[in-house]
VEXDO-477115 format. One record per residue (C-alpha): x, z, y; residue in one letter. Coordinates in steps of 0.05 Angstrom, whole numbers, padded with zeros to 5 digits, always signed. Layout:
XZYa ...
***
This chain:
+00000+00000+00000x +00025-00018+00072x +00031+00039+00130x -00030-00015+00158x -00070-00014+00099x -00071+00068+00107x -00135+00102+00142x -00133+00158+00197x -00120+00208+00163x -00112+00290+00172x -00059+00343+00141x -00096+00387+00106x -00075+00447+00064x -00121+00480+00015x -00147+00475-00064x -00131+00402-00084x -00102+00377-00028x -00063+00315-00050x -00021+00284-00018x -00015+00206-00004x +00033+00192+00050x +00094+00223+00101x +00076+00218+00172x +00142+00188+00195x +00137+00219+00275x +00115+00280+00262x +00156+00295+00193x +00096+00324+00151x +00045+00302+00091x -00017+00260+00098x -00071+00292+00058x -00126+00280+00019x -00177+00316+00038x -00216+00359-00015x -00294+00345-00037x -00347+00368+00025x -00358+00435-00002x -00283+00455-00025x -00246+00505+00035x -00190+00481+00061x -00138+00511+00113x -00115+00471+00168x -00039+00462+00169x -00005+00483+00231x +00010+00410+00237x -00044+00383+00219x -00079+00326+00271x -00103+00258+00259x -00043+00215+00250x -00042+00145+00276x -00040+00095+00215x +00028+00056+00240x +00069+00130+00226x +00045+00130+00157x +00089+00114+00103x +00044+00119+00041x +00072+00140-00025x +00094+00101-00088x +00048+00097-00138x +00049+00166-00184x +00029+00179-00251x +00020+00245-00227x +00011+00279-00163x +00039+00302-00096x +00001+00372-00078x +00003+00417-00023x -00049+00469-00031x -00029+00535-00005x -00022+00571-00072x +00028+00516-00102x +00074+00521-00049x +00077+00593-00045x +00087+00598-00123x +00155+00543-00120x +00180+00578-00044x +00196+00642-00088x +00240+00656-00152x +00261+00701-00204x +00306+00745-00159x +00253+00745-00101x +00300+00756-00050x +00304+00700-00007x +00244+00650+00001x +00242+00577+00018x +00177+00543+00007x +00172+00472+00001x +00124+00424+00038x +00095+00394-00023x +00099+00393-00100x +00106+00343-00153x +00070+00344-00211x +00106+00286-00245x +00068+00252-00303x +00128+00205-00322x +00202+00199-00314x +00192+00154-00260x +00159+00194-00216x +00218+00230-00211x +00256+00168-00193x +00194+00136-00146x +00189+00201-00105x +00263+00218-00104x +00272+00145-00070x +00223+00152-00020x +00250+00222-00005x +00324+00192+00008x +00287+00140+00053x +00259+00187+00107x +00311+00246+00086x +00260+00297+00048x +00300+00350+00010x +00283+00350-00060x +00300+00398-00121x +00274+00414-00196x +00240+00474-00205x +00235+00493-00283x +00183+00544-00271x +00207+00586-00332x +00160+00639-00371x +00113+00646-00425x +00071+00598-00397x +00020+00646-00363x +00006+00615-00299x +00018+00683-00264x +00088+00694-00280x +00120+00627-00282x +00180+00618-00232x +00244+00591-00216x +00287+00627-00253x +00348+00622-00202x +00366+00684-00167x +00381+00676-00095x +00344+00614-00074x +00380+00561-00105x +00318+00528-00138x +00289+00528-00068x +00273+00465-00025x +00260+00490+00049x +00208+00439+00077x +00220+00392+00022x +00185+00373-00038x +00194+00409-00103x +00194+00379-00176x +00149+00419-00218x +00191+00401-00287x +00137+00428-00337x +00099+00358-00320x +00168+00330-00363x +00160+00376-00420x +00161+00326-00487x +00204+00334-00548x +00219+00264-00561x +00246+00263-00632x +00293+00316-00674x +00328+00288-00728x +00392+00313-00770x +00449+00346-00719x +00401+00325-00654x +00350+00327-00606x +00320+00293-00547x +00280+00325-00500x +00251+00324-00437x +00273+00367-00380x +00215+00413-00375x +00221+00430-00450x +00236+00502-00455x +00288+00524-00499x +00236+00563-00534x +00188+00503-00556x +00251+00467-00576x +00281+00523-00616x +00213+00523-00656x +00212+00452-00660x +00282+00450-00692x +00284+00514-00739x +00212+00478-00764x +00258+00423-00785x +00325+00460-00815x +00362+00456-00743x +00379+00500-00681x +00411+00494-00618x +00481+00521-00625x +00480+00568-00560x +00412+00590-00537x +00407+00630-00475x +00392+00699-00483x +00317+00690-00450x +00294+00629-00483x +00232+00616-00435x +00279+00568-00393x +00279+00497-00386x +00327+00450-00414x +00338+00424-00349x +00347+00481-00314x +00403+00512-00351x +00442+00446-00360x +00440+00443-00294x +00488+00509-00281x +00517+00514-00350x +00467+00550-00394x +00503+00607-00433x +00484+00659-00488x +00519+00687-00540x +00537+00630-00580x +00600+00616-00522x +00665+00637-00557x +00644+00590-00608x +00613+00523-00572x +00619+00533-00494x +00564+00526-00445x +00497+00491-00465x +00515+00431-00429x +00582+00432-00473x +00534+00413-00530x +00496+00355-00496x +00510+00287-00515x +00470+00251-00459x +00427+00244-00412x +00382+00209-00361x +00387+00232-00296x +00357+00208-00231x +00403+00200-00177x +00395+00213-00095x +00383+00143-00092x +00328+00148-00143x +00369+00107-00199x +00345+00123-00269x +00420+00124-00304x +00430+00139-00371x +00500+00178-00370x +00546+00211-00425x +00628+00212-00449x +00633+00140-00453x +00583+00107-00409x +00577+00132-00335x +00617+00191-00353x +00633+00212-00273x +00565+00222-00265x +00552+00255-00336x +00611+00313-00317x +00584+00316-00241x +00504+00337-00265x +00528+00381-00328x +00539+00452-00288x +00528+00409-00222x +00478+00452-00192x +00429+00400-00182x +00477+00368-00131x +00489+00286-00157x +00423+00275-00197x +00361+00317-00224x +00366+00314-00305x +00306+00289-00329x +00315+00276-00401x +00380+00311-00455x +00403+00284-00522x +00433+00356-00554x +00468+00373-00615x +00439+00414-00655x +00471+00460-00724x +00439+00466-00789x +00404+00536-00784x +00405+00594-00826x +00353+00641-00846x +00375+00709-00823x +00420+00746-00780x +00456+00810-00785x +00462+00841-00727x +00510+00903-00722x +00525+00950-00654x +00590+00974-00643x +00599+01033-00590x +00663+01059-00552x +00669+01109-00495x +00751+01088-00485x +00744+01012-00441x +00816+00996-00463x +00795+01002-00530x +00730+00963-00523x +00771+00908-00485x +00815+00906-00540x +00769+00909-00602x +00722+00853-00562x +00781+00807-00559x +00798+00817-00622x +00748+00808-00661x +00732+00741-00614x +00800+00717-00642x +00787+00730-00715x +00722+00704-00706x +00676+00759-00744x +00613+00734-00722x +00582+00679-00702x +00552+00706-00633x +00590+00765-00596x +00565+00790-00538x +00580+00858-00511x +00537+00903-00455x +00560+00966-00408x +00512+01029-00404x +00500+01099-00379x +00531+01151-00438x +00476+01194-00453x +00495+01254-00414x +00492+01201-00347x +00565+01223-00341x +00599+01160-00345x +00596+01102-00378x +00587+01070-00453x +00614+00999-00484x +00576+00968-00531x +00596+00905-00580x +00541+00867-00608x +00562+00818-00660x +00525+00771-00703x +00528+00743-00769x +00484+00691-00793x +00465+00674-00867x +00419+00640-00925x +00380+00678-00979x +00418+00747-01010x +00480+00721-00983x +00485+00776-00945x +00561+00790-00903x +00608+00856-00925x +00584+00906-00880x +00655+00945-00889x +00697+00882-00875x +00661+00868-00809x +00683+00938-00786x +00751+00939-00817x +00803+00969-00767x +00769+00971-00705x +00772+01035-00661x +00694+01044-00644x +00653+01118-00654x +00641+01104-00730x +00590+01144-00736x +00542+01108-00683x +00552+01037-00716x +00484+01012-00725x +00458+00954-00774x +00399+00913-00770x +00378+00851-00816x +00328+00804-00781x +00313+00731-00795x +00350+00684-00744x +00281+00670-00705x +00266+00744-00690x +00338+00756-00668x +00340+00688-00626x +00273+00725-00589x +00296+00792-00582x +00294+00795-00512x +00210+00779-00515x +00203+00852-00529x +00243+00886-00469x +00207+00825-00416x +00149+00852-00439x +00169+00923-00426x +00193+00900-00356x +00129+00865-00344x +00086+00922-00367x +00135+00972-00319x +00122+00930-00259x +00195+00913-00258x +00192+00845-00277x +00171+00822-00202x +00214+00865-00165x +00278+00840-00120x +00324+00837-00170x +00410+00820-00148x +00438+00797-00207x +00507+00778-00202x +00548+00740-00255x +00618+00729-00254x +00671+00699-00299x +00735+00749-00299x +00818+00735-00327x +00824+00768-00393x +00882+00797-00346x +00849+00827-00289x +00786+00845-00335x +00803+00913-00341x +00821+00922-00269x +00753+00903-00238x +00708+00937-00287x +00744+00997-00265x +00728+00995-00204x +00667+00962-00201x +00643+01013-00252x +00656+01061-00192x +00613+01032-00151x +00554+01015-00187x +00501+01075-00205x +00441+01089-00252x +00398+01063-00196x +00440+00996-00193x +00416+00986-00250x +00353+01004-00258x +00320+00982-00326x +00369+00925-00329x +00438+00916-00361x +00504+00896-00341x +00524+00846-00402x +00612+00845-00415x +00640+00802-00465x +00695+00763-00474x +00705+00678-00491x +00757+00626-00494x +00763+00584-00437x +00782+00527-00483x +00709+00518-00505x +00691+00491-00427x +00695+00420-00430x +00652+00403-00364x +00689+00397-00303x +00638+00429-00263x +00632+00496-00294x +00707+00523-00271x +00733+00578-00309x +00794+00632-00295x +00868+00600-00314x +00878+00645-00375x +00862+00621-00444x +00811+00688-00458x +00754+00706-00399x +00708+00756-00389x +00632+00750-00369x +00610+00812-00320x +00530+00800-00317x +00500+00848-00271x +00420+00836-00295x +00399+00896-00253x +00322+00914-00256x +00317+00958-00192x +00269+01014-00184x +00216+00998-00125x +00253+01030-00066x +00321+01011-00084x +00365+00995-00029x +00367+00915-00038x +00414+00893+00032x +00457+00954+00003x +00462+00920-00066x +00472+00844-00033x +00531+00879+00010x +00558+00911-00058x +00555+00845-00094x +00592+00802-00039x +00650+00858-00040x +00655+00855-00115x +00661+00774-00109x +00709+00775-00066x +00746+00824-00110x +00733+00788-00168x +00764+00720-00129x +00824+00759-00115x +00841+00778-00182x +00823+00702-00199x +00744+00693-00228x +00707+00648-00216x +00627+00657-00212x +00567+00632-00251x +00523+00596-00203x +00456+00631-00214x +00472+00704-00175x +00458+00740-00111x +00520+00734-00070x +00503+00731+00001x +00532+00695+00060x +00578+00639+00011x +00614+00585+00066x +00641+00520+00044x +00710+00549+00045x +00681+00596-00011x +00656+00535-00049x +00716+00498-00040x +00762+00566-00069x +00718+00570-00129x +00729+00491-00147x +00799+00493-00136x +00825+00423-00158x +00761+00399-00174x +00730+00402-00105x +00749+00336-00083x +00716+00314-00147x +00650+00356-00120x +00653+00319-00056x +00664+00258-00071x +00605+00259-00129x +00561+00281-00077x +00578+00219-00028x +00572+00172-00088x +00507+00203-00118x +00467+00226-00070x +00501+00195-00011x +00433+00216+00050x +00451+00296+00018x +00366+00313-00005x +00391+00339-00066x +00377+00411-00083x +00392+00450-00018x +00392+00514-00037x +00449+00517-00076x +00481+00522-00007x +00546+00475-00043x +00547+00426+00016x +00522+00458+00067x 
***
């Protein structure tokens, strides 16, 4: 349709207000206007808008809304600590969608970004599931990705999936089949897209990296709106710039993954220590000798809230009454024998485990309060050092029902250039997941977090990019990529040369 073929028409926010053009003078949305006897909310915009300033949208197999309760759902997110709500949302009912309305947004420079909307799938609770605004498309349109949410095919060793797909409905979709994703996040109500997008880890790292380490393609859709197929041998510099990216050269739209032949159960044992050197040591360890085939670790309050307690969680998987020696799992390590706990699940119910305490969360009220995570990557070196003293900052109240999750990997595993690592062959991830008390102190905790960055930087980590660290510059960005900035930049100039890409990441700005 031509901008003359378009009638007068008014912005109008309220319940089914869809949009069907961009008034190009006054920067907003052209609206549908609802049936005669649905409300609707003026915009503060909103006038009649003269026919030769409309630009009227590509066709869509799904739709462009702006009805006040969609944008305030996608101008929030799982940390709700910064807001940044959009000016419209796309429901997308094809791939190109995506590409249509990502083209027209580089024409009259719209910011766009994918929003995953992660959850259960109850319409109350689903958000971005970035911490600090990074999902978040000020004034912009926002990709609801759920409307991309198709298992293709699975067949032996692989899967292709749409971006919305949540690593839940693919984990069910495989293990019905004999298969599994080989590192699953620990919250598996997350969408494929999202996590490839900043790396995707869980407890599966020492053994196969990052999620996106264990993609084999995909399509993405570029700034320009170019639908490219990219992987390791065809378009590879945009395959390594979206893998970890942040959303920053092209919004993934469809994954190829490899998947491992899964097993039916999964002993799970619990290590404890009160001595960090020891833990440290034990933790590295038994990484090295490679005892299970997930290790993860987590830091709490001893029970007489007098200091603190290490725990090692390790994980061995297994078929029928094939069942691992207990005694040889244990076997010269210097943990508190006596509170070395067992527990034989099958692989399913450990790969949900976290269900039960979201639940708790939810049920607690906790679940929607300000939460500032912060999630670093530490030197095997300096590991010890900054634990030490972050441990001496940090309190009960930090963190409140939440964890802080410590556990070592090799930094050989990383093979995507994006997600940058510390220059020692073993790491450390410090994952501050703090659920906060209503009250707490949150500009307190921000301030805490940026000091413990900076620390962390110092002592040479790196960070994951999902976390609450306030006030990051382009010099920070450009510390944290090291060699590979120029590689950053000059992706971002290539691939999305007008800059609409996901914002909020804050990378470019």
């Amino acid at each position: 349709m031509s901008k003359s073929a378009l009638p007068r028409r008014s912005v109008i926010v309220g319940a089914a207000a869809t949009v069907v053009g961009w008034n190009t003078v006054g920067r907003s949305w052209a609206v549908e206007a609802p049936a005669p006897d649905t409300p609707t909310t003026p915009a503060p915009e909103a006038a009649d808008t003269d026919t030769d300033a409309l630009a009227a949208l590509p066709r869509l197999d799904g739709t462009l809304v702006a009805d006040a309760a969609t944008l305030a759902r996608f101008g929030g997110d799982f940390g709700h600590l910064v807001t940044g709500t959009p000016r419209a949302v796309l429901r997308p009912g094809s791939v190109r969608d995506v590409s249509a309305l990502v083209a027209f947004a580089r024409r009259h420079r719209i910011p766009v970004a994918m929003n995953g909307q992660s959850g259960t799938g109850e319409a109350a609770e689903l958000e971005s599931h970035s911490n600090y605004g990074q999902a978040a498309v000020r004034g912009g349109v926002a990709i609801d990705s759920r409307g991309l949410d198709r298992i293709i095919r699975i067949t032996p060793g692989r899967a292709v999936v749409e971006a919305g797909v949540t690593w839940a409905q693919l984990t069910d979709a495989a293990l019905a089949q004999g298969w599994m994703p080989p590192c699953l996040t620990d919250y598996l109500h997350l969408s494929v897209g999202g996590t490839l997008s900043v790396g995707g880890i869980g407890g599966g790292v020492q053994r196969h990296g990052f999620q996106v380490d264990t993609v084999e393609s995909v399509d993405v859709v570029t700034g320009t709106g170019e639908l490219v197929t990219a992987s390791a041998s065809a378009n590879r510099e945009l395959f390594e710039a979206v893998l970890g990216g942040g959303g920053q050269a092209g919004l993934i739209v469809r994954a190829t993954l490899r998947l491992v032949r899964a097993r039916e159960r999964a002993l799970v044992l619990n290590l404890f220590y009160d001595d960090l050197g020891a833990y440290l040591a034990d933790q590295e360890k038994l990484m090295l000798e490679r005892r299970f085939d997930l290790q993860v670790g987590d830091v709490s309050r001893n029970a007489a809230g007098t200091g603190w307690r290490y725990k090692v969680e390790g994980v061995v998987h297994y078929d029928g009454s094939a069942a691992p020696d207990r005694a040889k799992l244990v076997r010269g390590l210097r943990c508190v024998a006596a509170d070395t706990t067992f527990t034989d699940q099958t692989a399913r119910e450990y790969a949900y485990r976290v269900d039960a305490f979201a639940g708790f969360l939810k049920g607690a009220g906790l679940w929607s309060q300000p939460k500032p995570w912060m999630s670093l990557f530490l030197p095997a070196s300096t590991a010890e050092t900054f634990t030490r003293e972050a441990l001496a900052l940090l309190t009960p109240e930090d963190l409140g029902a939440g964890l802080l999750l410590f556990y070592p990997f090799r930094t050989d595993v990383f093979t995507r250039p994006m997600t940058v690592m510390p220059d020692e062959p073993v790491g450390f991830h410090f994952d501050l997941l703090s659920f906060p008390f209503p009250g707490a102190d949150h500009a307190a905790a921000l301030r805490r977090n940026r000091r413990l960055y900076d620390r962390a930087v110092r002592l040479g980590g790196k960070r994951y990019l999902i976390g609450a660290i306030p006030d990051v510059t382009r010099a920070d960005w450009r510390r944290h990529y090291g060699t590979r900035w120029g590689r950053v930049v000059a992706a971002k100039r290539r691939f999305d040369p007008a800059g609409i890409l996901t914002p909020g990441q804050g990378i470019h700005s």
